[in-house]
C-alpha positions in Angstrom: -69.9 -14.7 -75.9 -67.2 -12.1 -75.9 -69.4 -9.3 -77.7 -72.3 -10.2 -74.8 -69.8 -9.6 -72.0 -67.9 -6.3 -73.4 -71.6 -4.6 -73.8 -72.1 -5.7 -70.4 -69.2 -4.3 -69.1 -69.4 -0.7 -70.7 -72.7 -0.7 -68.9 -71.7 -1.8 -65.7 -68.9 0.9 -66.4 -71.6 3.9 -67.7 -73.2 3.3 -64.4 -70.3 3.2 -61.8 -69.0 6.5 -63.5 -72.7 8.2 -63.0 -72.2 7.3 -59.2 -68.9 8.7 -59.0 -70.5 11.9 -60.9 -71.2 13.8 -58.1 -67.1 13.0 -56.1 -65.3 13.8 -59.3 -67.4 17.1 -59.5 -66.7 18.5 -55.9 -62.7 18.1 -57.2 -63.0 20.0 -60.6 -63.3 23.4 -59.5 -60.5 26.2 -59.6 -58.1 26.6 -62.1 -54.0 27.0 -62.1 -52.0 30.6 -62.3 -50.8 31.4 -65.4 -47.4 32.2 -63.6 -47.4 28.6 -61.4 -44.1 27.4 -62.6 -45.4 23.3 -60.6 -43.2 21.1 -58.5 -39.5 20.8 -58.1 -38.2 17.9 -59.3 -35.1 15.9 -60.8 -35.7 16.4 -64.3 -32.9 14.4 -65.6 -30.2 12.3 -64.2 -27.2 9.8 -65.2 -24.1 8.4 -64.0 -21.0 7.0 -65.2 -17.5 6.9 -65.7 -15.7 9.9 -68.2 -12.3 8.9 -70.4 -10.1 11.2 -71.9 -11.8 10.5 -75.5 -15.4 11.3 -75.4 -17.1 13.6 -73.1 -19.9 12.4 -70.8 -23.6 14.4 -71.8 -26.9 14.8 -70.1 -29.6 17.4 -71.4 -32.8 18.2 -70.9 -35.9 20.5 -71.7 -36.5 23.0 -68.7 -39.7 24.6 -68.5 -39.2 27.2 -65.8 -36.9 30.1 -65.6 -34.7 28.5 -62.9 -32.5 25.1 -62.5 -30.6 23.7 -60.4 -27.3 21.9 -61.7 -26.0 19.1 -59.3 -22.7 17.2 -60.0 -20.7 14.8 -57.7 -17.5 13.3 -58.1 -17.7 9.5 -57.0 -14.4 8.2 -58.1 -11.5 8.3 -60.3 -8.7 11.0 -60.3 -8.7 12.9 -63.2 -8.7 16.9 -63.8 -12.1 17.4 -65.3 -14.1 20.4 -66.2 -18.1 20.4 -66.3 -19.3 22.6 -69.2 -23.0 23.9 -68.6 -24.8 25.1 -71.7 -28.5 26.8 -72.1 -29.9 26.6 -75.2 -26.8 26.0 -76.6 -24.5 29.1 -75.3 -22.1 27.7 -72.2 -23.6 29.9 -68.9 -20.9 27.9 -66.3 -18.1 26.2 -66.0 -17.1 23.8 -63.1 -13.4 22.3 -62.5 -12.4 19.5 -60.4 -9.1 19.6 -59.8 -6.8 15.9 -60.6 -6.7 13.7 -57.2 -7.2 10.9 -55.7 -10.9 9.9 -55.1 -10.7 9.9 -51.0 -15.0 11.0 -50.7 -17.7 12.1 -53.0 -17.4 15.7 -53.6 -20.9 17.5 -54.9 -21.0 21.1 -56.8 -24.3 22.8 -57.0 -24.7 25.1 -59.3 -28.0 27.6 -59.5 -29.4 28.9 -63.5 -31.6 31.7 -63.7 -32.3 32.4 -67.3 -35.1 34.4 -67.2 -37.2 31.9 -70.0 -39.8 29.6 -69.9 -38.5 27.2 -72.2 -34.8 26.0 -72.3 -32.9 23.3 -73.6 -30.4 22.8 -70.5 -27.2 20.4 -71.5 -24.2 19.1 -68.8 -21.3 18.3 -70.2 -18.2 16.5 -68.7 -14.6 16.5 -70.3 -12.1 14.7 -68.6 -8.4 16.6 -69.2 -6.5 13.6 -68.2 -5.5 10.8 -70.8 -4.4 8.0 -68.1 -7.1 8.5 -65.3 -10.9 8.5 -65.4 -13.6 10.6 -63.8 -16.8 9.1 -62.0 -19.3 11.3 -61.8 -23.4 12.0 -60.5 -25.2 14.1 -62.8 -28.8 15.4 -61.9 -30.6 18.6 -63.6 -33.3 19.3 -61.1 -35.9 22.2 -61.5 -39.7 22.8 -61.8 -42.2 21.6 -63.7 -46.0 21.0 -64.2 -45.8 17.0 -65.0 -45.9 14.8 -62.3 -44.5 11.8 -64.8 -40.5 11.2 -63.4 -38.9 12.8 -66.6 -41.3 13.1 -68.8 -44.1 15.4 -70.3 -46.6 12.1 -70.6 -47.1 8.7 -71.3 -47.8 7.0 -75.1 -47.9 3.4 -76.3 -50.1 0.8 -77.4 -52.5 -1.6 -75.7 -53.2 -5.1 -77.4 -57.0 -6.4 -78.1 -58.6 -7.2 -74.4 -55.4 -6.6 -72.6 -54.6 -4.0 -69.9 -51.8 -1.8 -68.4 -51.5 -0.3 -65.3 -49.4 3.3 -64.3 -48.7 5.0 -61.2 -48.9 8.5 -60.7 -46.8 10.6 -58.6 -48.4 12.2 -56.0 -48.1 16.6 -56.3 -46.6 18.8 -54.5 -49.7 20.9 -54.3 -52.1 18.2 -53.4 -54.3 18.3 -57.2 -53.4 17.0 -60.0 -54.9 17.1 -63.4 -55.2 13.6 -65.4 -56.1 13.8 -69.1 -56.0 10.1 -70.8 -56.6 9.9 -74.5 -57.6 7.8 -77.1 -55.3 8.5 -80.3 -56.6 6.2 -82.9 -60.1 6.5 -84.5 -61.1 2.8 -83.8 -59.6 2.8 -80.1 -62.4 2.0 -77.3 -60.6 2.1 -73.5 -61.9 1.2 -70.3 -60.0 3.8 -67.8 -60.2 3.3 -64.2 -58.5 6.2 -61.5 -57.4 4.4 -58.5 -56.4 6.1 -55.1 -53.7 4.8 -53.2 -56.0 3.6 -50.7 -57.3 1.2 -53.1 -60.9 3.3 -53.9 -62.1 3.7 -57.1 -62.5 7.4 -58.0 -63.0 7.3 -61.7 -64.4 4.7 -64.0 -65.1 5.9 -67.9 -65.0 4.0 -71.5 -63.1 6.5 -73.7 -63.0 6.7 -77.6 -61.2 8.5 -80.2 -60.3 12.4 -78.6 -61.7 15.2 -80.1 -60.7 18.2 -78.7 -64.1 20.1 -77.1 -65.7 23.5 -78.4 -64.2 26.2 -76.6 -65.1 26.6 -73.2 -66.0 23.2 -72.8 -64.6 21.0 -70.4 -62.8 18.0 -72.3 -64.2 14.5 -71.2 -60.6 13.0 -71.1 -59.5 14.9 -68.5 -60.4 15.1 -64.4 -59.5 17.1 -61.7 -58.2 14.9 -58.3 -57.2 16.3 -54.7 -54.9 13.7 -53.4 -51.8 13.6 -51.1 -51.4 10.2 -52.2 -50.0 8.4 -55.7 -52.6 7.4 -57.9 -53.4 4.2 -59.7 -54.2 4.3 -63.9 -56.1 1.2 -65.6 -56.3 1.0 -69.1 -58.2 -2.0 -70.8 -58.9 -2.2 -74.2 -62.5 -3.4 -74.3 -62.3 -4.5 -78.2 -60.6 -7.7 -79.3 -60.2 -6.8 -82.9 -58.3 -3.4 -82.5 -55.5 -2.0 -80.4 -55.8 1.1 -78.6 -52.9 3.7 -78.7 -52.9 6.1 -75.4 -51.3 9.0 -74.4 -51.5 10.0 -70.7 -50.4 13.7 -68.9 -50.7 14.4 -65.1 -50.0 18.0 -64.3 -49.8 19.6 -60.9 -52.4 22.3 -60.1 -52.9 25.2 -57.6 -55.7 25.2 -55.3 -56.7 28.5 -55.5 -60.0 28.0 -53.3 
């Protein structure tokens, strides 16, 4: 009974994705500058409280030439000194001076290091061994993903089970979705919601291949939205699990 009703449901899904054919191919045109940098967005943050003994960390991977370093003092009263290090050379150096915490106090602190690709850390030594330091820590600059601090998405869905992801929406109103299949015996119903609640996309993936050159790659569509979008993933076998990896990149609309 369960074989009869996944074969009925790839073909109930093979024909709702030729009716969407025709939507999905209106929104696949145009292609991204080599020199768009994507949206501006917090690409790491953490809070917490500093002690004289170990010094508070955040890092991250910044793919753009440009950051923006954010740090606020939210209590405590303790000289401390930020340390801010690209690709592991210190750039700047912030210093809050010992005091009573009387309001939150924010520095913000502008990198231009001229890469594409840096490995940005914060660090926070407090200089005071009887007083602490409570600090808001946020690295904020500009990137392609549209995934809240990450590059994409990976994990494993159980036999007939299904998971469910929201997508921010872009800055520049299209975004590029590429789901994947990463094991060889992996079969996935995926199913692209708008916020509205319409179905755009509906498609059974299987194992990705990468395409021959200049050929578009099946796991990957093009949407215009203003919106957040909705991801379905169902594993339509019982007997096998199905490892994903999702990526949602903003794109120009150069048309």
């Amino acid at each position: 009974m369960k074989i009869k009703m996944n074969i009925l449901l790839v073909i109930l899904t093979l024909f709702t994705f030729n009716v969407n054919a025709q939507k999905i191919k209106k929104i696949t045109k145009g292609f991204t500058s080599p020199s768009f940098e994507g949206c501006r967005k917090v690409l790491a943050s953490k809070s917490g409280v500093v002690y004289s003994l170990a010094p508070g960390r955040l890092k991250t991977n910044v793919k753009s030439g440009k950051a923006t370093i954010k740090i606020s003092k939210t209590g405590g009263r303790a000289k401390t000194i930020v340390n801010i290090y690209v690709n592991n050379k210190l750039k700047k150096r912030i210093t809050f001076e010992n005091g009573n915490y009387k309001k939150t106090e924010t520095r913000v602190l502008s990198l231009d290091t001229k890469n594409w690709f840096n490995k940005v850390e914060i660090e926070i030594v407090n200089q005071s061994v009887g007083n602490t330091f409570k600090y808001m820590a946020e690295i904020i600059a500009k990137d392609r993903s549209v995934i809240p601090g990450k590059d994409k998405l990976t994990g494993r869905i159980w036999g007939l089970a299904e998971k469910t992801f929201t997508i921010k929406k872009p800055c520049t109103g299209r975004v590029k979705i590429g789901v994947y299949v990463t094991n060889r015996r992996g079969q996935a119903l995926v199913r692209i919601f708008a916020h509205n609640g319409d179905l755009l996309i509906t498609k059974v993936l299987y194992h990705a291949i990468p395409p021959p050159r200049g050929r578009p790659d099946p796991n990957e569509f093009m949407i215009d939205t203003n919106d957040d979008i909705e991801i379905r993933i169902k594993n339509i076998k019982a007997t096998d699990n199905v490892f994903y990896s999702i990526r949602a990149q903003a794109e120009q609309k150069l048309f």
